[in-house]
C-alpha positions as a Markdown table, in Angstrom:
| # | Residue | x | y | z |
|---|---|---|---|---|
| 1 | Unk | 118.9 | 106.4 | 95.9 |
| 2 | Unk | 115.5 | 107.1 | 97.9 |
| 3 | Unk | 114.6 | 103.9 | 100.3 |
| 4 | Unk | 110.7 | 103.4 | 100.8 |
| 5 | Unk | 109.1 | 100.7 | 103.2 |
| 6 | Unk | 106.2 | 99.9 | 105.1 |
| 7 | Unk | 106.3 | 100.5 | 108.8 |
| 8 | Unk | 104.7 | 97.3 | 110.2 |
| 9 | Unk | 105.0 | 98.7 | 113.7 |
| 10 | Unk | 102.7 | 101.9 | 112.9 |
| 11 | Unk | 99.9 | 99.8 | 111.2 |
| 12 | Unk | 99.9 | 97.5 | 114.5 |
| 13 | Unk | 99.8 | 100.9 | 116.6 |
| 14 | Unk | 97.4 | 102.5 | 114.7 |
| 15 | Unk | 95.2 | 98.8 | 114.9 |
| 16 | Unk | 95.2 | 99.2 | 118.4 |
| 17 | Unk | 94.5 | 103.0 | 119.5 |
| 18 | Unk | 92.6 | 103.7 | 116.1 |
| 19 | Unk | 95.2 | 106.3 | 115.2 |
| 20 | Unk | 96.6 | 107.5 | 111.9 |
| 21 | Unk | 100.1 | 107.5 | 111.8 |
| 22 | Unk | 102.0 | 107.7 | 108.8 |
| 23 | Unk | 103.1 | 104.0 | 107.7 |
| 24 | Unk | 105.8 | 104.9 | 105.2 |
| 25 | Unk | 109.0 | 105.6 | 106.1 |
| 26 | Unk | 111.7 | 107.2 | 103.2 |
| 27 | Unk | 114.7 | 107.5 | 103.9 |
| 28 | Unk | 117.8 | 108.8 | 101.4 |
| 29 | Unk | 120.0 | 105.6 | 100.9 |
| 30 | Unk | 120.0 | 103.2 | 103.6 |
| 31 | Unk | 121.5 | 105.5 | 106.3 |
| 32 | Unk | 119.6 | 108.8 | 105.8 |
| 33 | Unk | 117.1 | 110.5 | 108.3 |
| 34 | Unk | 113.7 | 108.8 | 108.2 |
| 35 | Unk | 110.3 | 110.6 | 107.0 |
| 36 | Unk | 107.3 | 109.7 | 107.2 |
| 37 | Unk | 104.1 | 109.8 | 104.8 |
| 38 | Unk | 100.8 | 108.7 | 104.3 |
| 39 | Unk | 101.2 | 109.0 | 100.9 |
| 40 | Unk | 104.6 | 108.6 | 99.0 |
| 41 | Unk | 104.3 | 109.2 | 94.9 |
| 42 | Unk | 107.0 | 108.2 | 92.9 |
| 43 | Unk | 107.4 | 110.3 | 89.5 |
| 44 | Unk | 109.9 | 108.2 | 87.9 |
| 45 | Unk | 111.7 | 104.8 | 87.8 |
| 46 | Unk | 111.6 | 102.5 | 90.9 |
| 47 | Unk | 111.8 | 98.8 | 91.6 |
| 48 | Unk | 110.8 | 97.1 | 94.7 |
| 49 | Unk | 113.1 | 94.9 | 96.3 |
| 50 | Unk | 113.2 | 91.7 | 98.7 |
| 51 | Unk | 116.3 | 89.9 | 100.4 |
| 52 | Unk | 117.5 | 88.4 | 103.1 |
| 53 | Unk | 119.9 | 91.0 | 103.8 |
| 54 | Unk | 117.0 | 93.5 | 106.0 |
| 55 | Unk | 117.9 | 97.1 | 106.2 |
| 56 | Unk | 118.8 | 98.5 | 109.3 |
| 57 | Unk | 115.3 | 98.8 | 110.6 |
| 58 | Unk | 114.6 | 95.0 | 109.5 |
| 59 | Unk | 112.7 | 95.4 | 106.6 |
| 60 | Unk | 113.3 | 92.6 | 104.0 |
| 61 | Unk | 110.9 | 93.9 | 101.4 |
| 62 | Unk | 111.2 | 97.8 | 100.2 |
| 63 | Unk | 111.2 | 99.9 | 97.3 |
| 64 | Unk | 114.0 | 101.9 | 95.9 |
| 65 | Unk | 113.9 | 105.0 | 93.4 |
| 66 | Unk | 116.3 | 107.6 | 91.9 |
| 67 | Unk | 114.2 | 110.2 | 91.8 |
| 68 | Unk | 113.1 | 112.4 | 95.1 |
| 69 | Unk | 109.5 | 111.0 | 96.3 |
| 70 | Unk | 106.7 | 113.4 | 96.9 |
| 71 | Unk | 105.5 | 112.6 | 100.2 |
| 72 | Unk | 101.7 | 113.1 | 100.9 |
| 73 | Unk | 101.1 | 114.5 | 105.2 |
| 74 | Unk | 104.7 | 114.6 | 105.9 |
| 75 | Unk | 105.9 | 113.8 | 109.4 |
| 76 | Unk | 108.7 | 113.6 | 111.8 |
| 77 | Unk | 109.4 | 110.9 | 113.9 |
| 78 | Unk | 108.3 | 113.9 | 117.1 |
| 79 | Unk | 105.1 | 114.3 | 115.7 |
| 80 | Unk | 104.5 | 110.6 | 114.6 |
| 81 | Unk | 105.1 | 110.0 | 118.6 |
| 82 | Unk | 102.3 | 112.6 | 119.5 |
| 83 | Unk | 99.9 | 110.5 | 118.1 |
């Protein structure tokens, strides 16, 4: 299962110094390496999801899919931090 969210932290970083980092974060099941996107498309069956229960980053809201995303201007989290 593929794990999308919104990266709050980004937006409010990007607000502030007018950057353009990547907002998404996907991540294979809830304790894979993140990547990061601009763009994520989802080419196949998804659901979005909110509890209580956060993930391990603290998002309470996300979306979940079975099939690999495509991500649109890919990053790591290296480059995402020489913005």
């Amino acid at each position: 299962m593929w794990i999308i969210h919104v990266n709050r932290n980004f937006i409010y970083r990007n607000g502030r110094d007018g950057a353009n980092r990547p907002v998404f974060t996907v991540k294979k099941g809830r304790s894979g390496s993140p990547r990061y996107a601009r763009e994520v498309r989802l080419n196949g069956p998804s659901r979005c999801v909110y509890s209580q229960q956060p993930l391990s980053c603290g998002a309470k809201a996300w979306m979940e899919t079975e099939v690999e995303p495509e991500l649109i201007d890919e990053m790591t989290f290296d480059e995402v931090n020489a913005i």
